[in-house]
N, CA, C and O of each residue as an XYZ file, in Angstrom:
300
protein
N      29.228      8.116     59.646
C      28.210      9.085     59.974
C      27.022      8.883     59.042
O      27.212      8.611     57.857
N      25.858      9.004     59.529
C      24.659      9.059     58.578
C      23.838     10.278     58.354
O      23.890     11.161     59.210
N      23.227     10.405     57.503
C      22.651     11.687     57.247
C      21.024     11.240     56.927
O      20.628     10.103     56.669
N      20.308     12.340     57.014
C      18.698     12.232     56.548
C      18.481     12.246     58.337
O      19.046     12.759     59.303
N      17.227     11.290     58.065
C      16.282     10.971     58.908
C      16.426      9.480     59.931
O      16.902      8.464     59.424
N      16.084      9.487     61.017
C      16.384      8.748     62.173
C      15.596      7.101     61.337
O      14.414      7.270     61.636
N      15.630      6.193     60.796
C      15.259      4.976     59.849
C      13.922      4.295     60.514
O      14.212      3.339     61.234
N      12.535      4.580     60.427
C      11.276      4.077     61.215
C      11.700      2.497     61.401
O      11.761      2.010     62.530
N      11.945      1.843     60.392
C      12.261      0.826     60.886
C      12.805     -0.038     61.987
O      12.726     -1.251     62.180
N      13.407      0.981     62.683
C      13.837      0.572     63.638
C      12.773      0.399     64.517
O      13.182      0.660     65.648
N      12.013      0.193     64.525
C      10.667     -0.371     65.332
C      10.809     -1.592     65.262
O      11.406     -1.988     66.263
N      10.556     -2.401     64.568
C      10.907     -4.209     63.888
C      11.468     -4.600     64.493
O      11.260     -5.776     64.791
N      12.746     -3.765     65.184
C      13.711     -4.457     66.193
C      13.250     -4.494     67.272
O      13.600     -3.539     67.966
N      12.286     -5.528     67.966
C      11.573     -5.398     69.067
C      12.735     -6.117     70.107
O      12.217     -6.245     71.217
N      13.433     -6.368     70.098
C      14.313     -7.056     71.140
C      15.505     -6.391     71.764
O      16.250     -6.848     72.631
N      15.551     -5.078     71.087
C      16.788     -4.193     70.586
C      16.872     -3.621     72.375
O      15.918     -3.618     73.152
N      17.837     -3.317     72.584
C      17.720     -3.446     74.215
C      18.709     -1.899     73.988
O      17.745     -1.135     73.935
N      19.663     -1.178     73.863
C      20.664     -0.468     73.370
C      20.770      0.131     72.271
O      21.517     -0.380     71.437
N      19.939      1.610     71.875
C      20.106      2.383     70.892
C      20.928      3.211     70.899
O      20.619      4.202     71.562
N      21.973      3.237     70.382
C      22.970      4.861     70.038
C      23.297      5.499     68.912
O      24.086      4.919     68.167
N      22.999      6.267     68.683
C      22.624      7.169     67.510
C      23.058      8.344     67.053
O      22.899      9.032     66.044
N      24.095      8.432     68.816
C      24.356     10.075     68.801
C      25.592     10.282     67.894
O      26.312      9.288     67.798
N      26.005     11.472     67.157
C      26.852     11.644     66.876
C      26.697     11.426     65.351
O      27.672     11.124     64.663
N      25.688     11.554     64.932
C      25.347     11.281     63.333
C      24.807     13.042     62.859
O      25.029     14.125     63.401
N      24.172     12.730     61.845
C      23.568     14.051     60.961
C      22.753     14.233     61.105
O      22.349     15.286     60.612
N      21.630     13.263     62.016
C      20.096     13.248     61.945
C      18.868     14.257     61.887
O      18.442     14.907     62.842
N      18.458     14.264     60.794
C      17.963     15.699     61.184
C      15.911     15.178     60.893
O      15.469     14.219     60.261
N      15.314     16.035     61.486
C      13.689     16.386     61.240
C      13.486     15.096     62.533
O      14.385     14.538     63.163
N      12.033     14.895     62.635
C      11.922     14.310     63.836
C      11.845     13.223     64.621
O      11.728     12.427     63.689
N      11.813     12.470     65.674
C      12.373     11.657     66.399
C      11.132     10.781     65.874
O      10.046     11.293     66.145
N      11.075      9.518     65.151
C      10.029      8.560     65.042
C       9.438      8.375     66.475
O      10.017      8.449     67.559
N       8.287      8.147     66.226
C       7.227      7.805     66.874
C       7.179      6.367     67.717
O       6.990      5.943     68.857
N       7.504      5.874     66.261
C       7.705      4.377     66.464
C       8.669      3.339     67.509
O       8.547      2.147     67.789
N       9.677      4.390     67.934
C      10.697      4.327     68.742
C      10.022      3.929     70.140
O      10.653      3.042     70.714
N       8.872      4.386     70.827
C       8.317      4.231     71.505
C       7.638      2.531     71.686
O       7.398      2.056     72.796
N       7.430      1.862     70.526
C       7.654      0.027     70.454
C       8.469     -0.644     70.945
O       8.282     -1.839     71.176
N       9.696      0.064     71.245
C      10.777     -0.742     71.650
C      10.659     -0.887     72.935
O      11.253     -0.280     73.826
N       9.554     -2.046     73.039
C       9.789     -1.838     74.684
C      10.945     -2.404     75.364
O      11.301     -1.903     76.431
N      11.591     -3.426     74.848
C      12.940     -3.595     75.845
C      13.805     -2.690     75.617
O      14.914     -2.948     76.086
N      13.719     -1.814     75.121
C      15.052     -0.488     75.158
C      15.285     -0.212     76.562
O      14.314     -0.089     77.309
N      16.866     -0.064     77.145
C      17.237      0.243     78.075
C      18.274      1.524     78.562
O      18.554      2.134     79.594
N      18.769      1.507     76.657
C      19.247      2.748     76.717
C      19.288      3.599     75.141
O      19.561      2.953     74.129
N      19.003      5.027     75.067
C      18.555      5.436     74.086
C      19.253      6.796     74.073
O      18.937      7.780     74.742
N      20.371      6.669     73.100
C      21.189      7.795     72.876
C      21.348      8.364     71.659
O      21.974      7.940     70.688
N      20.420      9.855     71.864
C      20.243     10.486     70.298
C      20.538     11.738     69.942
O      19.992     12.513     69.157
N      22.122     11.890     71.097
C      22.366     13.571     71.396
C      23.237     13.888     70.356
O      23.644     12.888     69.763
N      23.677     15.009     69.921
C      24.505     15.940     69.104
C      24.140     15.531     67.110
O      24.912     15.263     66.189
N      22.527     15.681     67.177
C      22.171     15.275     66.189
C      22.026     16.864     65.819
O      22.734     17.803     66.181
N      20.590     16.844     64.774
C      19.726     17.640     64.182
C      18.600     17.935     64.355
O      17.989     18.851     63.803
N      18.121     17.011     65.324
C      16.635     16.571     65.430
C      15.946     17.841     66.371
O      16.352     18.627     67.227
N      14.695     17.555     65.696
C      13.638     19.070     65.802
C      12.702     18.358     66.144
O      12.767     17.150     66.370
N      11.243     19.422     66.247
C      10.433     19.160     66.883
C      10.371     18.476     68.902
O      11.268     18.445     69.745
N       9.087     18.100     68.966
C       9.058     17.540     69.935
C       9.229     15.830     70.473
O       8.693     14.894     69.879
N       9.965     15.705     71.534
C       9.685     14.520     71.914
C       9.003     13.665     71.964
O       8.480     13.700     73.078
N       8.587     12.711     71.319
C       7.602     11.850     71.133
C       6.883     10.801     72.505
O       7.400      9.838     73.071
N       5.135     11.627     72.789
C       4.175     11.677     73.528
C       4.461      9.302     74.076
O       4.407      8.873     75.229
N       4.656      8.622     73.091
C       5.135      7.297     73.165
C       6.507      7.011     73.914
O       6.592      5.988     74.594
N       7.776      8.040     73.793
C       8.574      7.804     74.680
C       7.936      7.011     75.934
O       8.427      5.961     76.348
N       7.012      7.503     76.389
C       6.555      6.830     77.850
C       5.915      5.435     77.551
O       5.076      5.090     78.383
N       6.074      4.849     76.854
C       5.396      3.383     76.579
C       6.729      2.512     76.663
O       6.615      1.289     76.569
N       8.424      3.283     76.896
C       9.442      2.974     77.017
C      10.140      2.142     78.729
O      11.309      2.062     79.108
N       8.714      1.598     79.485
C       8.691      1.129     80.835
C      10.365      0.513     81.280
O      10.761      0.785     82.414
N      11.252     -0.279     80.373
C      12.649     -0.553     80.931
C      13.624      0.348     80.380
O      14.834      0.130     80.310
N      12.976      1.437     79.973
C      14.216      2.835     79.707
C      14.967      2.868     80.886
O      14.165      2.537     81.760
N      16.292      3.126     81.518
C      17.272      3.267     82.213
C      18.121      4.790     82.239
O      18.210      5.578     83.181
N      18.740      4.903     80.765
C      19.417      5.513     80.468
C      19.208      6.450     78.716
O      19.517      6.013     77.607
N      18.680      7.608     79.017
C      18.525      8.380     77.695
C      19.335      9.962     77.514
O      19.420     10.746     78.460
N      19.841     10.225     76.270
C      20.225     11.118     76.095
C      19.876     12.143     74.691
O      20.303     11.971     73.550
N      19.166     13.003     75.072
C      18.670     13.661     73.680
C      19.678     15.269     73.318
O      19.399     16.060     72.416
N      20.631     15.382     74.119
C      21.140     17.016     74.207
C      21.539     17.379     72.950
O      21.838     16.586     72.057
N      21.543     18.156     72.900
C      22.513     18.801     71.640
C      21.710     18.929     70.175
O      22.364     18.824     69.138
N      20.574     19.111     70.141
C      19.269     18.874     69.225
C      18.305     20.198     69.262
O      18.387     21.050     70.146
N      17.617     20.233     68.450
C      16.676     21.492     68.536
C      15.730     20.607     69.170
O      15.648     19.835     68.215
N      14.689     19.941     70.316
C      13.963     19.583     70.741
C      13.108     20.192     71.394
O      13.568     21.279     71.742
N      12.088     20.036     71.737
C      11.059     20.850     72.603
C      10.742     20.063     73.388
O       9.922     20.355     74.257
């Protein structure tokens, strides 16, 4: 399990096709940067911590397939 904050870095991974995330400690808000990944196809970041709002870049996510944010304080 990890705790803190969702790691910006994960932007760098531009090839990264499969994010899952859920089921950690994650808490404060969903990087921005996440929205770079354009080959992401699936992006799972439910039964975290995470607050605030969904990030306005999600939509720059054109081969998204499959996402899951539940279980989060999100807006």
């Amino acid at each position: 399990m990890f705790h803190g904050g969702i790691p910006s870095a994960l932007s760098n991974c531009t090839y990264l096709q499969i994010l899952h995330l859920s089921y950690n400690d994650f808490s404060g808000a969903v990087p921005k940067d996440i929205g770079n990944l354009s080959k992401l196809k699936e992006l799972y970041l439910g039964r975290n911590r995470l607050q605030g709002e969904i990030p306005r870049e999600f939509g720059n996510l054109t081969e998204l397939e499959r996402m899951s944010l539940s279980e989060n304080e999100l807006q």
